[in-house]
C-alpha positions as CSV (number, residue, x, y, z in Angstrom):
1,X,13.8,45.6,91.8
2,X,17.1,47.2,91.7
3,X,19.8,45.8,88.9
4,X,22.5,47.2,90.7
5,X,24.4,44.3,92.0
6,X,25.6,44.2,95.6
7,X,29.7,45.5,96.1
8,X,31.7,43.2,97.5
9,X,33.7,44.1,100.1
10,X,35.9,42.6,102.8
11,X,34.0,43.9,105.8
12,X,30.5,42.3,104.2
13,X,32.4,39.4,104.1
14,X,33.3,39.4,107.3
15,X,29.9,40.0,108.5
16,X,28.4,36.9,106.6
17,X,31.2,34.7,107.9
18,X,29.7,35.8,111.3
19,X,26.3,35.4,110.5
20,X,27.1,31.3,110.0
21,X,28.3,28.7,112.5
22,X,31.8,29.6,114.6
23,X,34.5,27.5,113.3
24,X,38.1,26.6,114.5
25,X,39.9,27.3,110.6
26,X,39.1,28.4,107.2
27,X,40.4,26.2,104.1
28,X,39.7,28.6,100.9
29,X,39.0,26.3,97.8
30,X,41.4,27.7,95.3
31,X,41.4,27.5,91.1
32,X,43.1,31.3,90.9
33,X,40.6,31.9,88.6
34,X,38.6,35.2,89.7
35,X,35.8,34.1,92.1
36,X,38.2,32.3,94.5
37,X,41.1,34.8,94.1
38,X,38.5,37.4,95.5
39,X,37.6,35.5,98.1
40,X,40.8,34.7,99.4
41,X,42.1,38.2,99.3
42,X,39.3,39.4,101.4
43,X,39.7,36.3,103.7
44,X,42.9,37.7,104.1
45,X,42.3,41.3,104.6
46,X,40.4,40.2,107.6
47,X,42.2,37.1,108.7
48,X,43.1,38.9,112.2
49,X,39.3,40.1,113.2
50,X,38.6,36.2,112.7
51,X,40.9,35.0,115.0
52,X,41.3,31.5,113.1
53,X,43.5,30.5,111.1
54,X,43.4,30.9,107.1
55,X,44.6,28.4,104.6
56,X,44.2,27.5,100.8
57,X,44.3,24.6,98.6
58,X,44.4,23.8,95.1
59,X,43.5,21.2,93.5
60,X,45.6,20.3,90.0
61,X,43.2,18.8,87.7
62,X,45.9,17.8,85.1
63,X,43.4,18.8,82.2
64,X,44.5,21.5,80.5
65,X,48.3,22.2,79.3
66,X,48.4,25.3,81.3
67,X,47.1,23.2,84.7
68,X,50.8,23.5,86.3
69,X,51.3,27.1,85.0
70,X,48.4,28.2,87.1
71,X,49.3,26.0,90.2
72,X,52.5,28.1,89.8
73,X,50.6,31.6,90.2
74,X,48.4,30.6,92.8
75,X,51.4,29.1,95.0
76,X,53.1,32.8,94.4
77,X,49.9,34.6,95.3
78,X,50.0,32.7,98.4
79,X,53.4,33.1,99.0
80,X,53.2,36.8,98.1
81,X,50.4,37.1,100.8
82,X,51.8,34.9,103.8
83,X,48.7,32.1,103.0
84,X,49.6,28.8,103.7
85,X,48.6,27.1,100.9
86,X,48.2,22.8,99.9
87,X,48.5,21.5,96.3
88,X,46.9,18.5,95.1
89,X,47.0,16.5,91.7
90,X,44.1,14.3,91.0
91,X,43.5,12.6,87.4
92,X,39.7,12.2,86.2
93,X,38.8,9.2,84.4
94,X,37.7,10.1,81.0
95,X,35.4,7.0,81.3
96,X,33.9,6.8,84.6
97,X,30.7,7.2,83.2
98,X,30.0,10.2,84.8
99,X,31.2,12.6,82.6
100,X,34.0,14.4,82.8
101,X,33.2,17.2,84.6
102,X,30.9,15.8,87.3
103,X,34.2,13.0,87.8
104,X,36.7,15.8,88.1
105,X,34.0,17.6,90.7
106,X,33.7,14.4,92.7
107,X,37.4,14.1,93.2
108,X,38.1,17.4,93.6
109,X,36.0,17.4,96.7
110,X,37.1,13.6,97.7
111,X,40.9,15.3,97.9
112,X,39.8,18.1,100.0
113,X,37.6,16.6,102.7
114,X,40.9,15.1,103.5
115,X,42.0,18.8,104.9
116,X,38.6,19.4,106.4
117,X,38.8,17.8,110.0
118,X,35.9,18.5,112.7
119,X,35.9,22.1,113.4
120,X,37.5,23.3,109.5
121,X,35.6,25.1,107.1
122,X,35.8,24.8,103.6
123,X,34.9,27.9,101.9
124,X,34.2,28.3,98.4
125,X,33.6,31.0,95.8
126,X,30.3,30.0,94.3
127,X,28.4,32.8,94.2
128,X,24.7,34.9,92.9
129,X,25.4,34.0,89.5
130,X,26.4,30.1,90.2
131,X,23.4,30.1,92.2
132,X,20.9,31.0,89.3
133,X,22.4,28.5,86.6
134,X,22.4,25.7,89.1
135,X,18.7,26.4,89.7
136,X,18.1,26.4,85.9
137,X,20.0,22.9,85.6
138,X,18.2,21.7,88.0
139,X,15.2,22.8,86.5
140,X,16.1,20.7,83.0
141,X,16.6,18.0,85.0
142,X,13.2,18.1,86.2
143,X,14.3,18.7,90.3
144,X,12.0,18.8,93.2
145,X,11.7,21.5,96.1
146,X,15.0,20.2,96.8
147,X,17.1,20.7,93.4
148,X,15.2,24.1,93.2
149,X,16.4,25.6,96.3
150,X,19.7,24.8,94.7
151,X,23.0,25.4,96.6
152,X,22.7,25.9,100.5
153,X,24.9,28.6,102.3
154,X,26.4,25.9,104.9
155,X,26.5,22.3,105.4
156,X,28.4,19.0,106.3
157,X,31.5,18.4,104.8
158,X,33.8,15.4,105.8
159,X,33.9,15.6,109.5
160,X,33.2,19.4,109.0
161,X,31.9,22.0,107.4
162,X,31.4,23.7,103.6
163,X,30.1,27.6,103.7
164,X,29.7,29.5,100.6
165,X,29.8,33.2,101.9
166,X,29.4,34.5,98.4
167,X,25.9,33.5,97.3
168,X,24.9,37.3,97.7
169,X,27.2,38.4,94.6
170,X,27.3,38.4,91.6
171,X,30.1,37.6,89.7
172,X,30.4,41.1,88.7
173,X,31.1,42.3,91.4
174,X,34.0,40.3,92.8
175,X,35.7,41.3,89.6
176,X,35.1,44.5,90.4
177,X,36.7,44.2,93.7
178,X,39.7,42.2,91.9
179,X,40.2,45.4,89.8
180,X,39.6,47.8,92.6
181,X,42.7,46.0,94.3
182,X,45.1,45.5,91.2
183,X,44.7,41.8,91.9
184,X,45.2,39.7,88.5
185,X,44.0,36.6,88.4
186,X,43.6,32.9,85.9
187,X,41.2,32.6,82.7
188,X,40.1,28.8,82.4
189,X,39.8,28.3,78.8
190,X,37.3,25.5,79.0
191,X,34.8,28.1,81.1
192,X,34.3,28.9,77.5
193,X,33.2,25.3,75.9
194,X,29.7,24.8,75.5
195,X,29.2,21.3,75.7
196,X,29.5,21.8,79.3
197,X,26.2,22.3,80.6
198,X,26.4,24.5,82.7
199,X,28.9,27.2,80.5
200,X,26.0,26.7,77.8
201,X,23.5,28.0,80.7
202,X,26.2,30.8,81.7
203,X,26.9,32.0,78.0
204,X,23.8,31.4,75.6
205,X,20.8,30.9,78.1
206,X,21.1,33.8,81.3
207,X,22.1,36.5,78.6
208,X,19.1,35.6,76.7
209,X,17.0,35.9,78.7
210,X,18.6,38.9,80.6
211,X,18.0,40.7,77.5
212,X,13.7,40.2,77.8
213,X,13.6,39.6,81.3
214,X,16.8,42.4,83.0
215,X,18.3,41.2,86.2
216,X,16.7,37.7,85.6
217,X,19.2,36.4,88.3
218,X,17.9,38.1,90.9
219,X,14.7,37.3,89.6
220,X,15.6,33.3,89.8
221,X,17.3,33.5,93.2
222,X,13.8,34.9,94.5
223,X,12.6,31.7,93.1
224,X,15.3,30.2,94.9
225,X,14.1,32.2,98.0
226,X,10.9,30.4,98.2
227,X,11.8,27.0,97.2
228,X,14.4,26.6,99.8
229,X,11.5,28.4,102.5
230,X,9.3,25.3,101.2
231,X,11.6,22.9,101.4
232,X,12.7,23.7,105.1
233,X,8.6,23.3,105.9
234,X,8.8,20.1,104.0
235,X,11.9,19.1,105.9
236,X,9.9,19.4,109.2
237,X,7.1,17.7,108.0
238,X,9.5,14.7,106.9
239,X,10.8,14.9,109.9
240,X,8.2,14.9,112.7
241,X,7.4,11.2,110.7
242,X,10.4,10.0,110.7
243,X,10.9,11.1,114.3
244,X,7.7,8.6,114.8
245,X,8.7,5.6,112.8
246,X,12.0,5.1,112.1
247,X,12.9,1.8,114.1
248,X,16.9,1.8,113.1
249,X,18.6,3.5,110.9
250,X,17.8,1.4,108.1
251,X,14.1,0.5,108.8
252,X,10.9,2.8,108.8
253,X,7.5,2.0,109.7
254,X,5.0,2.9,107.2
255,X,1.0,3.4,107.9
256,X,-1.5,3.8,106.4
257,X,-1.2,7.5,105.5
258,X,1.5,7.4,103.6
259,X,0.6,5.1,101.3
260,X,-2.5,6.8,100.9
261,X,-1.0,9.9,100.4
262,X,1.8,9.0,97.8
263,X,3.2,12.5,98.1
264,X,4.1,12.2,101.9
265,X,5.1,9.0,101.0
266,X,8.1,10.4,98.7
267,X,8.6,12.9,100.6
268,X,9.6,10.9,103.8
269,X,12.2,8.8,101.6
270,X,13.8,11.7,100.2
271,X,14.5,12.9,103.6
272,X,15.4,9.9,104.9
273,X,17.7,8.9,102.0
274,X,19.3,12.7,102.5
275,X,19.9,11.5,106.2
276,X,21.5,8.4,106.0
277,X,24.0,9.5,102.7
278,X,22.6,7.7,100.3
279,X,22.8,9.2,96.9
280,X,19.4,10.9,95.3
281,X,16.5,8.6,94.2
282,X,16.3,9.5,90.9
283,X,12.4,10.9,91.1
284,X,11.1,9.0,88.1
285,X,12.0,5.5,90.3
286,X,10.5,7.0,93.1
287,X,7.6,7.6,91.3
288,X,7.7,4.0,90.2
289,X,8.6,2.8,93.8
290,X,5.4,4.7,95.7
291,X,3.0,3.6,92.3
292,X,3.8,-0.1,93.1
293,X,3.9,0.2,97.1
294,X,0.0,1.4,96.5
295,X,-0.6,-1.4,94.2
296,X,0.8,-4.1,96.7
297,X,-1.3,-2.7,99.4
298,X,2.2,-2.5,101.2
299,X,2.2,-6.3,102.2
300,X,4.3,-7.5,99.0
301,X,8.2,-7.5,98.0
302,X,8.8,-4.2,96.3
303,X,12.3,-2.9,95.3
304,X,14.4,-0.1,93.8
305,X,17.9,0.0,93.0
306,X,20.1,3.2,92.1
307,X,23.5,3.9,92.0
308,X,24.4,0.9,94.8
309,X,21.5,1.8,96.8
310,X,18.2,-0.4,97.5
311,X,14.8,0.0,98.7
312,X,12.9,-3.0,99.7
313,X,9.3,-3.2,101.0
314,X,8.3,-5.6,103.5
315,X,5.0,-5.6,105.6
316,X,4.7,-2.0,105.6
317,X,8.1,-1.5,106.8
318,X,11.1,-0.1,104.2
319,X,14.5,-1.4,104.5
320,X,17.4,0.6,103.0
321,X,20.8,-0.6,102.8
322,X,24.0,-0.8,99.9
323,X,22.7,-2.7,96.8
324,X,24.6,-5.9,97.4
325,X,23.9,-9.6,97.6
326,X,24.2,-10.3,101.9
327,X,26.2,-13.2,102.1
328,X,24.0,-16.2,102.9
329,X,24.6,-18.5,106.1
330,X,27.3,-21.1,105.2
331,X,27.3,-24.8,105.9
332,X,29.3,-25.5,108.9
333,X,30.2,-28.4,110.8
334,X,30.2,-27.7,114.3
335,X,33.2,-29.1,116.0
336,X,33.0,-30.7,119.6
337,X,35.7,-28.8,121.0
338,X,35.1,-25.7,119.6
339,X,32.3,-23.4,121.5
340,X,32.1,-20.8,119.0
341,X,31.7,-20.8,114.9
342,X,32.0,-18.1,111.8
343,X,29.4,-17.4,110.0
344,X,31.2,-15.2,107.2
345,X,31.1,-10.8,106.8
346,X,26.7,-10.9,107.6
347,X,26.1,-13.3,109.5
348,X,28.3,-13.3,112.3
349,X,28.7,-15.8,114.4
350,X,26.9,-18.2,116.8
351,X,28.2,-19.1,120.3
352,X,27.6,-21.9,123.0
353,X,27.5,-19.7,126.7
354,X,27.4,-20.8,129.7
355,X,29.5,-21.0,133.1
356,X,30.4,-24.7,131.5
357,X,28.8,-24.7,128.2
358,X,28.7,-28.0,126.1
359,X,28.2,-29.0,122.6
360,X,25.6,-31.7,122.0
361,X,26.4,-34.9,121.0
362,X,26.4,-36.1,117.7
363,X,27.1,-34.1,114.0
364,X,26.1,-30.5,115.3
365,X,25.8,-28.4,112.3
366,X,24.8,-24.5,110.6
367,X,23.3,-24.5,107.6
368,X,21.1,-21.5,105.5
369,X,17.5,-21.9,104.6
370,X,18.6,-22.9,101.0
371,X,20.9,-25.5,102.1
372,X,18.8,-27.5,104.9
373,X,17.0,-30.6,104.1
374,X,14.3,-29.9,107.4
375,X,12.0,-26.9,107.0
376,X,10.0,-27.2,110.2
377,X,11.1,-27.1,113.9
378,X,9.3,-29.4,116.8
379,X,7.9,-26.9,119.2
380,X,4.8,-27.2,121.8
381,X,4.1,-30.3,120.3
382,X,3.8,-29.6,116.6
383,X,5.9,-29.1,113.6
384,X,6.2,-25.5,112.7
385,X,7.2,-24.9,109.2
386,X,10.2,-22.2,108.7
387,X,7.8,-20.3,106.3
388,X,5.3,-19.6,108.8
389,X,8.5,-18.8,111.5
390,X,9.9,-16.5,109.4
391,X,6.9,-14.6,108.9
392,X,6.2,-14.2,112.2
393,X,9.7,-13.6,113.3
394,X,9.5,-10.6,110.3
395,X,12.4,-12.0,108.6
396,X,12.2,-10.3,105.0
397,X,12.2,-13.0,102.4
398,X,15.5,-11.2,101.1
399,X,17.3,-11.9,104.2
400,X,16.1,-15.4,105.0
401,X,19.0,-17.5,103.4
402,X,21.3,-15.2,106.1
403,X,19.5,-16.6,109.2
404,X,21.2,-19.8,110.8
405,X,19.6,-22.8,110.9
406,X,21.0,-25.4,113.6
407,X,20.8,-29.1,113.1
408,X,21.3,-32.0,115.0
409,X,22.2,-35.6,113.3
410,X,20.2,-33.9,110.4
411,X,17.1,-32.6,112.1
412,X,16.4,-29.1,112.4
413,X,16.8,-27.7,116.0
414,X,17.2,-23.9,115.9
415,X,16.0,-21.2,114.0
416,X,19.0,-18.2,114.5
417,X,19.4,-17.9,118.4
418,X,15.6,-17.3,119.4
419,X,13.5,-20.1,117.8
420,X,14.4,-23.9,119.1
421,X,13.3,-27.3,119.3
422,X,11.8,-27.9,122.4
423,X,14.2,-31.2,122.8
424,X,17.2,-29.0,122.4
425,X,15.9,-25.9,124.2
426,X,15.5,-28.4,127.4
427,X,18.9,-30.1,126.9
428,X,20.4,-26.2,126.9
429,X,19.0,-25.4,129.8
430,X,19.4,-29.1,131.8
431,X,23.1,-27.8,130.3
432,X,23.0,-24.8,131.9
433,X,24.1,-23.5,127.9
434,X,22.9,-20.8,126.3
435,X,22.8,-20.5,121.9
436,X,23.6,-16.9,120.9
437,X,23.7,-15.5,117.5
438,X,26.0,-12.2,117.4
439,X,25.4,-11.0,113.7
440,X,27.5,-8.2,111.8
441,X,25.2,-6.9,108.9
442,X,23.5,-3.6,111.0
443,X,20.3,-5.0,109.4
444,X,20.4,-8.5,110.7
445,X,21.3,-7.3,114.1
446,X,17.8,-5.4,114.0
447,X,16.1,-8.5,113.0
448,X,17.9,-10.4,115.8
449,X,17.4,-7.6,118.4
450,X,13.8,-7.3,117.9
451,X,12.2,-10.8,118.1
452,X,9.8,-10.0,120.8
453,X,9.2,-12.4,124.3
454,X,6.4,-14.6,122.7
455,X,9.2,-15.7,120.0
456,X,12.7,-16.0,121.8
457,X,12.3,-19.0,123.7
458,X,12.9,-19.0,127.7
């Protein structure tokens, strides 16, 4: 294995940039500290063999007293090289809770998918070495397949795209071409603090073990090599099931197989988590999650929360969605003249239809399941209890108290739009009237969609 680290050169950039997806523009990512500066000045060189247009932006962090000095000398390298060029202050909250640095990151990038419509390409300066202390961190932190194939080349940003064309140099190296082209550039003072994490890694930990183990980041990105050529299998594994099972967006089918194969399991909700932009499952309450799905023999309420996510399991079907309460059903009168009534933000709203529909006489009413003196409807001659309908409708016990529950002069007459008393389902249709339910929580649209032909009455 060769220690000699790859040159970097305009023209190899050029031929990465075609290696990766065509794009419409370029928007450089741009601290004017050495990485970037390289970048942007080979960007540059070959702006006219790209035939797209090339921009910068920088974003001001406010953090350090020399923060507007250095927005000053990357706005006169840009002006000095014809490169149109953004600036943006953001301020970090010192007590978001995050950290500093990981709250300064998050709106850093917040600012700049702003710039990045469909068809733009951020492109940023991370690059061989970046690549081998992320994999380290993620290491500590006790990643997966997926934290170990640490920092893709491409993918989604915004509404477009974020490429890192560097990953293939070393840091080294693009100071060498900075030096090669009499191209000065900024020192970041806090690149030097070690309570950061990963300058801790950069400074103490990869020269360390550089000096036992020599070109150790090479040695780490083939370890990155492999993870990411596992994970991509994985990925297709993950896939094929979910291709299979997923019933909406926010509801998969689980088997049998899954939950007797735990690792399949966790690795069809990390995928599917990915997919719908949910943050990470922290692995230790996935672990948790899948250990009490086995125990419940996937039939029982089971749920996980993190970072305003949830998980719930229902009769060996998961439901995802934000970790908020869903506003219950309110209690509404129903007036005679109105054909139509709110429901609130979830549930919508229910509707009288018809060429001439009516409202029946009497105190017509929506309540929740919470709020309704009845709990059975009259139908084929027996009282059904709202327990056993809501089973059988699959209403998660979660999501019951959003359902509507109609009642007439007090008595329970209609369970949502698809479930009805058999004395009101006649006098609808001797009404030529029609109930619907139009909810606007995605989740209680499934349930609504999908009551099949033995439950929606005729």
């Amino acid at each position: 294995m060769s220690n000699r680290p790859l040159a970097f050169t305009a023209e190899r950039l050029l031929h990465i940039l075609r290696s990766f997806p065509a794009v419409d523009a370029y928007v450089v990512g741009f601290s004017g500290g050495a990485d970037s500066t390289a970048l942007l000045h080979a960007l540059n060189a070959i702006a006219n063999q790209l035939d797209v247009p090339v921009s910068a932006v920088h974003i001001n962090h406010g953090l350090h007293e020399h923060a507007d000095l250095w927005q000053k000398q990357c706005e006169d390298f840009c002006r000095l090289h014809h490169i149109e060029l953004v600036c943006k202050k953001i301020t970090a909250d010192k007590n978001s809770g995050k950290g500093l640095e990981a709250e300064a990151r998050h709106l850093r990038y917040e600012a700049i998918s702003t710039l990045v419509r469909p068809g733009v390409c951020l492109l940023t300066a991370h690059h061989a070495d970046d690549q081998a202390e992320t994999l380290l961190l993620n290491l500590m932190r006790g990643s997966g397949v997926d934290g170990l194939s640490a920092m893709p080349d491409s993918r989604p940003f915004g509404t477009g795209l974020l490429q890192r064309p560097l990953l293939a140099f070393q840091n080294s190296a693009l100071r060498d071409y900075l030096q090669e082209n009499n191209i000065a550039w900024s020192e970041d003072p806090s690149n030097r603090q070690l309570d950061h994490d990963r300058n801790f890694v950069r400074h103490e930990i990869i020269p360390l073990l550089e000096e036992r183990w020599p070109g150790v980041s090479k040695r780490l990105l083939l370890t990155r090599k492999a993870m990411t050529d596992a994970r991509q299998l994985l990925e297709r594994v993950a896939d094929e099931y979910l291709a299979h099972n997923l019933v909406h967006p926010q509801v998969l089918v689980i088997g049998t197989d899954p939950c007797e194969n735990p690792e399949l399991l966790k690795l069809v909700i990390r995928r599917w988590m990915k997919q719908s932009g949910s943050t990470s499952i922290p692995a230790y309450r996935l672990e948790e999650f899948c250990e009490q799905v086995q125990q419940t023999h996937r039939n029982h309420n089971v749920k996980v929360c993190w970072d305003g996510w949830a998980l719930h399991l229902y009769k060996q079907q998961l439901f995802s969605h934000r970790d908020r309460e869903l506003l219950p059903c309110p209690t509404v009168e129903w007036p005679a003249t109105e054909k139509s009534v709110e429901l609130g933000a979830d549930a919508g709203h229910l509707a009288l239809q018809g060429q001439n529909p009516v409202t029946p006489d009497g105190r017509f009413a929506v309540n929740c399941r919470t709020r309704s003196d009845e709990t059975t409807i009259h139908r084929d001659g027996h009282h059904k209890s709202l327990k056993n309908l809501f089973q059988s409708a699959g209403i998660p016990t979660w999501l019951r108290d959003c359902i509507p529950l109609c009642t007439l002069d007090g008595k329970l007459v209609a369970m949502g739009d698809w479930c009805l008393d058999e004395h009101f389902a006649n006098w609808l249709s001797e009404n030529h009237t029609c109930l619907i339910w139009r909810p606007h929580n995605p989740l209680l649209k499934f349930l609504q969609a999908r009551q099949s032909p033995e439950i929606v009455d005729p």
